[in-house]
C-alpha positions in Angstrom: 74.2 202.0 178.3 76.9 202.9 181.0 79.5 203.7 178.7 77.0 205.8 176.4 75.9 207.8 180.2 79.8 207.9 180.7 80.9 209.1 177.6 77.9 211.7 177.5 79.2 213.4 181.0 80.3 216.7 181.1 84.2 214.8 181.8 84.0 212.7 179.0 82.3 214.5 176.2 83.0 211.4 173.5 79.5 211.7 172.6 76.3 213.9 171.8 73.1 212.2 172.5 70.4 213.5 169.8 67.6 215.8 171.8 65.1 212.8 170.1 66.3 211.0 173.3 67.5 212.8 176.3 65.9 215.8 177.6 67.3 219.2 179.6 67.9 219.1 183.5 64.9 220.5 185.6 67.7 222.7 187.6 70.4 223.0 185.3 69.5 224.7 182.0 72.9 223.7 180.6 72.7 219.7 181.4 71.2 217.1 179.1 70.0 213.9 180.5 70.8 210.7 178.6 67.7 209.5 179.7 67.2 206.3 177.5 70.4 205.7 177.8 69.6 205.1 181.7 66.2 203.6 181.1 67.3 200.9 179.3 70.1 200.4 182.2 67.5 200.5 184.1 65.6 198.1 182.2 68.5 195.4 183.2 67.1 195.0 186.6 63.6 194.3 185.4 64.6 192.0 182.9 66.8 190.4 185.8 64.2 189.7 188.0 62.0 187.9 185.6 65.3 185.7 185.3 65.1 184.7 188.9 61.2 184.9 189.3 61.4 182.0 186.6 64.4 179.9 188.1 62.2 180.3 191.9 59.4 178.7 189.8 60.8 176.0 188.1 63.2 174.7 191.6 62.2 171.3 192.5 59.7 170.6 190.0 60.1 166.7 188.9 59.8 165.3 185.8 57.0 165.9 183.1 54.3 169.5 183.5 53.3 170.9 186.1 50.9 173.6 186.6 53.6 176.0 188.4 54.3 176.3 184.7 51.8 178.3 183.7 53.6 180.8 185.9 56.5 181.2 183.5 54.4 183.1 180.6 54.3 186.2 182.5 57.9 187.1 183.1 59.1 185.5 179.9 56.5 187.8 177.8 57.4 190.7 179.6 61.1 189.9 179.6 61.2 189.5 175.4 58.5 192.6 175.1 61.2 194.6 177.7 64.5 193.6 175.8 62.8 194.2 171.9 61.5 197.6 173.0 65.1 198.4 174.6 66.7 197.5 171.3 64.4 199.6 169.0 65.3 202.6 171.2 68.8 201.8 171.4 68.9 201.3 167.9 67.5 204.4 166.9 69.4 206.4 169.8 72.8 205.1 168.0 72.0 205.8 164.9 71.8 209.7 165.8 74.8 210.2 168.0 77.1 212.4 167.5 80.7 210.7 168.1 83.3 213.3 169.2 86.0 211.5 167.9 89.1 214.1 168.3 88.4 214.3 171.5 88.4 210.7 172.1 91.7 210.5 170.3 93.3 213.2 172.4 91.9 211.4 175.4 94.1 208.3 174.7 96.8 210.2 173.7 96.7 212.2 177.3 96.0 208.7 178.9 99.5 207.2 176.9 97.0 204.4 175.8 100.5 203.6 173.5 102.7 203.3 176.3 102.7 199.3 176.3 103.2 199.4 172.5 106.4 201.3 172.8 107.4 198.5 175.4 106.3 195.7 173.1 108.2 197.1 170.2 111.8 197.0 172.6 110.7 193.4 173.0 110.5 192.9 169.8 113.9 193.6 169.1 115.6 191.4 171.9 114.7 193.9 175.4 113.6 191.8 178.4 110.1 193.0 178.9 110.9 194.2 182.5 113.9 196.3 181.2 111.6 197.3 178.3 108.8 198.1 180.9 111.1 200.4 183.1 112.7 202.4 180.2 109.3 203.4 178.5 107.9 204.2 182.1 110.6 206.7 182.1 109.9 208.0 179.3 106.1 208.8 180.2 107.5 210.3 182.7 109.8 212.6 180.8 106.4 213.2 178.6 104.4 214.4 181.4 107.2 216.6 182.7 107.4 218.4 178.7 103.5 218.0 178.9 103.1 216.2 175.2 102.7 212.8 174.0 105.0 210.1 173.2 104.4 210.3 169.4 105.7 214.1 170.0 109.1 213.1 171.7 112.0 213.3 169.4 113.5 210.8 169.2 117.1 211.6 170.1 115.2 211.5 174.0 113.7 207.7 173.3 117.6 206.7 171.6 118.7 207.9 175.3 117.1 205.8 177.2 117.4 202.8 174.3 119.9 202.7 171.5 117.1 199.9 170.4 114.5 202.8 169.2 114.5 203.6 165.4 112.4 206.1 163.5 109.4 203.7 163.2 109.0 203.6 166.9 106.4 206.6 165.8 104.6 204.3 163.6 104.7 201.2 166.5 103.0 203.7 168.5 100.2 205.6 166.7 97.0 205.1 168.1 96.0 203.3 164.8 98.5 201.0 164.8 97.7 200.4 168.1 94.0 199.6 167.6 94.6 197.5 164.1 97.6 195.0 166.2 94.1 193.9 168.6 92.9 190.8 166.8 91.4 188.5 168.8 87.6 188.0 168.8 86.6 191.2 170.8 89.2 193.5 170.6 88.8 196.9 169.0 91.1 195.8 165.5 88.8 196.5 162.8 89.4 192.9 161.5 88.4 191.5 165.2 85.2 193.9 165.2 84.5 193.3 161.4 84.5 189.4 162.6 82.5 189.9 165.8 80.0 192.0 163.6 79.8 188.9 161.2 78.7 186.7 163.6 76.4 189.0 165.1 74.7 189.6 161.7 74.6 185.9 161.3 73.1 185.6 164.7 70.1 187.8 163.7 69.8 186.3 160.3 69.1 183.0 162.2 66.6 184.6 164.4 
């Protein structure tokens, strides 16, 4: 939910929430409130508390039943009844977004997401990383002096700083390639998500 209320902010603008679920500001005419999006947040807390209302309960109790047990019903109902009702809106909230995706993709270009590829792909050909570090730092720098990117740099300017940079430096850094090299179980790779998704789907399956 806090990215989805982050992204929907009039600074981010990565997503449009469907009218279905958020409604218009009482004061501002022009503002929509990603208010699901904040209930189920809000949600969290509730869901929380039946956590620790249920540890309180069970504290000290020996071995065997006891009747403080019958206590347990009424926060572990509510809890599953809370968290299925959150999904089912969630659900259905996704599944109308609207994902602004040039804009996120300028965003990481503006934010040099890439910049730690382009120092990675020095060390890759034989640069000490803190060499490698301190020359692609320089040339963000040179970027935000130009005002562009570091995929729009020619590359006479990287072959300045490094004789190590070749033409498919641009390819090392495309956003991309940048996303696909992430691999590991929760990174943004589409193999790592495509795995995570797997086991997620196999999760529910078992359910």
């Amino acid at each position: 939910s806090e990215e989805i209320i982050l992204w929907n902010s009039n600074e981010y603008q990565f997503v449009e929430i469907d009218d279905a679920y958020s409604t218009g500001s009482s004061i501002m005419p022009q503002k929509k409130n990603p208010d699901i999006a904040e209930l189920v947040r809000g949600k969290t807390g509730r869901v929380y508390g039946a956590l620790q209302a249920l540890l309180t309960t069970m504290k000290g109790i020996p071995l065997a039943y006891n009747k403080d047990m019958q206590e347990d019903k009424e926060w572990a109902f509510d809890a599953m009844d809370t968290a299925k009702g959150c999904l089912a809106l969630f659900a259905g909230m996704l599944r109308t977004m609207e994902f602004r995706r040039e804009r996120m993709e300028q965003s990481a270009k503006d934010g040099f997401t890439n910049a730690t590829d382009a120092a990675d792909y020095l060390v890759n050909r034989g640069v000490p990383f803190r060499d490698a570090h301190g020359i692609v730092g320089r040339l963000v720098l040179l970027c935000i002096e130009k005002g562009i990117a570091l995929d729009e740099l020619p590359l006479e300017e990287y072959r300045k700083l490094s004789p190590k940079f070749e033409e498919d430096i641009y390819d090392a850094i495309s956003l991309k390639t940048c996303v696909d090299k992430r691999t590991t179980i929760g990174a943004p790779g589409r193999k790592a998500m495509e795995e995570v998704l797997k086991i997620y789907h196999q999760a529910m399956d078992c359910g």
